[in-house]
Structure formats: C-alpha cells, structure tokens
N, C-alpha and C positions, 0 to 999 in steps of 0.2 A: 504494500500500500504506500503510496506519495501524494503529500500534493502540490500541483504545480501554481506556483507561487507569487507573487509581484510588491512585494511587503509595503509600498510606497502609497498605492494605488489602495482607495477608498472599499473597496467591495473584497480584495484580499485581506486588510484587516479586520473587516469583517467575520473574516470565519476564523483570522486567527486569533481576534479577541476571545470569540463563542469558545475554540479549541482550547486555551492557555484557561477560560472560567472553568471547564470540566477536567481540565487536569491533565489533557492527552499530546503526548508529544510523536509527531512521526515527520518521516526524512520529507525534504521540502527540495521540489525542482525549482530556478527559478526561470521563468518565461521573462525576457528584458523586454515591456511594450514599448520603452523609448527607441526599440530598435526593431519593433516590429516584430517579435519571433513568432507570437500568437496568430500570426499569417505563414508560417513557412508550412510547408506541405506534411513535414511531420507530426506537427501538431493538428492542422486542418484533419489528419486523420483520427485524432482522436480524439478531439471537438469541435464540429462542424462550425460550432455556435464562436470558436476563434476569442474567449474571452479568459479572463482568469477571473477567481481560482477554478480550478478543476481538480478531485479526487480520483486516482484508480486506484483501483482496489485487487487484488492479487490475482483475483480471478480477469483479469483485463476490460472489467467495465469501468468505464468512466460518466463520472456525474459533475455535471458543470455549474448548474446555476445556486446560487447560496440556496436557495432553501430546498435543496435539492440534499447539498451537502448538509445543512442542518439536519434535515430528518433522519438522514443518515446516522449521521452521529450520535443524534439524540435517542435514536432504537437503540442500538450497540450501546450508547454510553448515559443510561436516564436519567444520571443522579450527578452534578445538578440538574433539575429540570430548566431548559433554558427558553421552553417552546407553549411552556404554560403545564398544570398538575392537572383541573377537572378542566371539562367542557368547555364548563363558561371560562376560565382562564386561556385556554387553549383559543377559544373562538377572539377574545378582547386582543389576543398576541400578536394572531393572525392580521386584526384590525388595523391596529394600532403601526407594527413591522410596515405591513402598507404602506398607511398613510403616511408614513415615516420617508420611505424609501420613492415613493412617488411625490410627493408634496414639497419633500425638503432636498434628499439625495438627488433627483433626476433634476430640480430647477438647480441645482448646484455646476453638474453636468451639462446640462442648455448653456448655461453664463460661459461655462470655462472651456469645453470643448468648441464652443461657438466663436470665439475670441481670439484660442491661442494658436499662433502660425504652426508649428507643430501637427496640428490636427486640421489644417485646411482639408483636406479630403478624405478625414477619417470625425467628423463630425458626429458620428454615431457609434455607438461599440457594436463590432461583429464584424461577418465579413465579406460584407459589400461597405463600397465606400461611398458617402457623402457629404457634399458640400456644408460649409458653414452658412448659416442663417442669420445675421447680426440680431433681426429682430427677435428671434427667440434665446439669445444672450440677455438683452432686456427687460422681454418678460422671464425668465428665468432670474433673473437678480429682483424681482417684485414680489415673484413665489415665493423665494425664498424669506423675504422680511415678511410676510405672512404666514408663514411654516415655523418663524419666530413666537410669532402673536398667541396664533392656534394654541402651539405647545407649551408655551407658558400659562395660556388658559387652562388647560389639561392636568400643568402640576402644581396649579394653584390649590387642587383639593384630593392629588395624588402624589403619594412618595414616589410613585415610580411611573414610566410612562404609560403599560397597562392595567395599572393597579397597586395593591401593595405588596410587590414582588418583582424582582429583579429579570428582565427578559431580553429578547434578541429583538424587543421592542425601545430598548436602550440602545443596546450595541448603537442599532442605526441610527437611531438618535444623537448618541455622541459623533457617531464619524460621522455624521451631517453637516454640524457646529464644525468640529474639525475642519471638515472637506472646505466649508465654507472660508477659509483662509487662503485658499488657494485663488477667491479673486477676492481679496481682500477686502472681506466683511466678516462679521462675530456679531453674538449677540449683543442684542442693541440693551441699554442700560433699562426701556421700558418693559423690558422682561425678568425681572427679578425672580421668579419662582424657576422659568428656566435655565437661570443662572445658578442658582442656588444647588439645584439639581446636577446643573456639569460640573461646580464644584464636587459635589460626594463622588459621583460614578466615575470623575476622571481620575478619582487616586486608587481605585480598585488596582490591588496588583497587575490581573491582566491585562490592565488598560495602561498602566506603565511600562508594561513587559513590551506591548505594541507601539508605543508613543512613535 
C-alpha cells in the first residue's frame, strides 16, 4: 500500500491531516504537480482522474478522490471516528465536508488557479486542460468572504464544524483558511467565532505535523 503524494497542495493535506489524526503511517510517492507528473502516462494509468492524492493498495487498486480514501481508511481504521459515530453524525459530516469543500475550498481554487500564470491552461484539476476565467477569480475571492461569514455563523453555537465532535468537516475547514493564503486573504477580524475555532484545531498535533 502507498500513497501518492503532493504534501504542499491543499487536498493532499487533507488526507494527511485525517491519516496522522488516526495514527496511520504508510510509504508516501511523491507526484511533483509543479512539474506536471500527474499527467505522464504512468500515472494516467493509474488515475484516469490525473489528481492527487491517490491510494493503492496491494492488491493494485487504486482510489483517488478524498472521500474515497477517507472511507477507506475509516473501515480499516474506525477508531478515531473521523466520518461521524451515529446516522445523524454521519449525515451532518457529510453536510457540513460539503459545504466546506465546495463553498470555501473550490472559491479558493476559482481565485488562485484562475490568476496564477502557472496554471494558464491547466485552470481546472484533471486531465483535460482549460483556460483561465478572470471572472471566476473574482467571484471566487467573494465566495470565499462569504464561506467566512456562513462558518462563523455555524461556530457561533458549535464547538466544532458538524457538531460537538471533531470531523473531516474541520480538516476542510482548516485547509480552507489555510489554502486561502495563497491569494492572500485570512479571516476577516468580523469572524471571531471562526477565528477562535482555527485557533484550537490549528494546534492539534496533526495539524502541526502537516503545517
């Protein structure tokens, strides 16, 4: 088992925050996207989808998308629970990861992919190429101070983002904030309950372990 890697990149931390909370350590390839490798034909073979991270597993399947590899892991390895314990936790995680990763992470992605020369024809993750959009830089930098607002409304009357329990409804949460440094914005001073929040979750060891 391996997984192929990119420690820098927003959606790779991801799984390695979730991996370092539950305790699990295994050999790590690393894919360079600044060099494109997630396009050479030997990977192409063994993710179509051309992104990181990607798990195989000994048996030579490979699974690519994070919550692909979460469930994975989180079958194999249930204790901590990172994906929710009942139903209704499970279902708010589910929610919550969402709206996280689409509301905050992808307007993050719009701004920064749409902007940096680098990615002039690689605009989108996967592996066809497209063109930069300026205007969805824009409205991605708007999303994103709304994805602010929201979330701070959320841990106004929640310790945690789905509840009062530590979830992969954080993880994205943190690497949101985070990610958002990369076109330089953080949270805005009118969010104190979000702030308060990335204070605790950003000193968890795994999340230092990732910094």
């Amino acid at each position: 088992m391996q997984l192929y890697d990119f420690p820098k990149a927003p959606n790779p931390r991801r799984i390695n925050i979730f991996l370092a909370e539950k305790g699990i350590d295994i050999p790590r390839v690393t894919v360079d996207l600044m060099q494109r490798q997630q396009l050479t034909p030997e990977y192409r073979a063994k993710n179509p989808a051309c992104d990181v991270p990607m798990l195989e597993l000994d048996d030579g399947t490979c699974i690519s998308q994070i919550r692909g590899i979460q469930r994975y892991f989180e079958e194999t390895h249930p204790d901590p629970p990172l994906l929710g314990s009942s139903p209704v936790q499970k279902a708010c995680v589910e929610m919550w990861d969402h709206l996280a990763a689409m509301n905050g992470l992808s307007a993050v992605a719009d701004a920064f992919r749409n902007t940096t020369p680098g990615f002039a024809d690689r605009a989108v993750v996967g592996p066809h190429g497209y063109a930069q959009i300026p205007e969805l830089a824009e409205r991605g930098k708007t999303r994103l101070q709304n994805f602010f607002v929201d979330f701070d409304q959320r841990l106004a009357d929640n310790e945690y983002v789905a509840g009062d329990f530590y979830s992969v409804a954080d993880i994205t949460t943190l690497v949101t904030c985070d990610f958002a440094g990369w076109i330089k914005a953080s949270i805005p001073d009118n969010c104190p309950h979000l702030k308060a929040w990335y204070g605790r979750v950003s000193q968890r060891p795994a999340v230092l372990a990732n910094a």
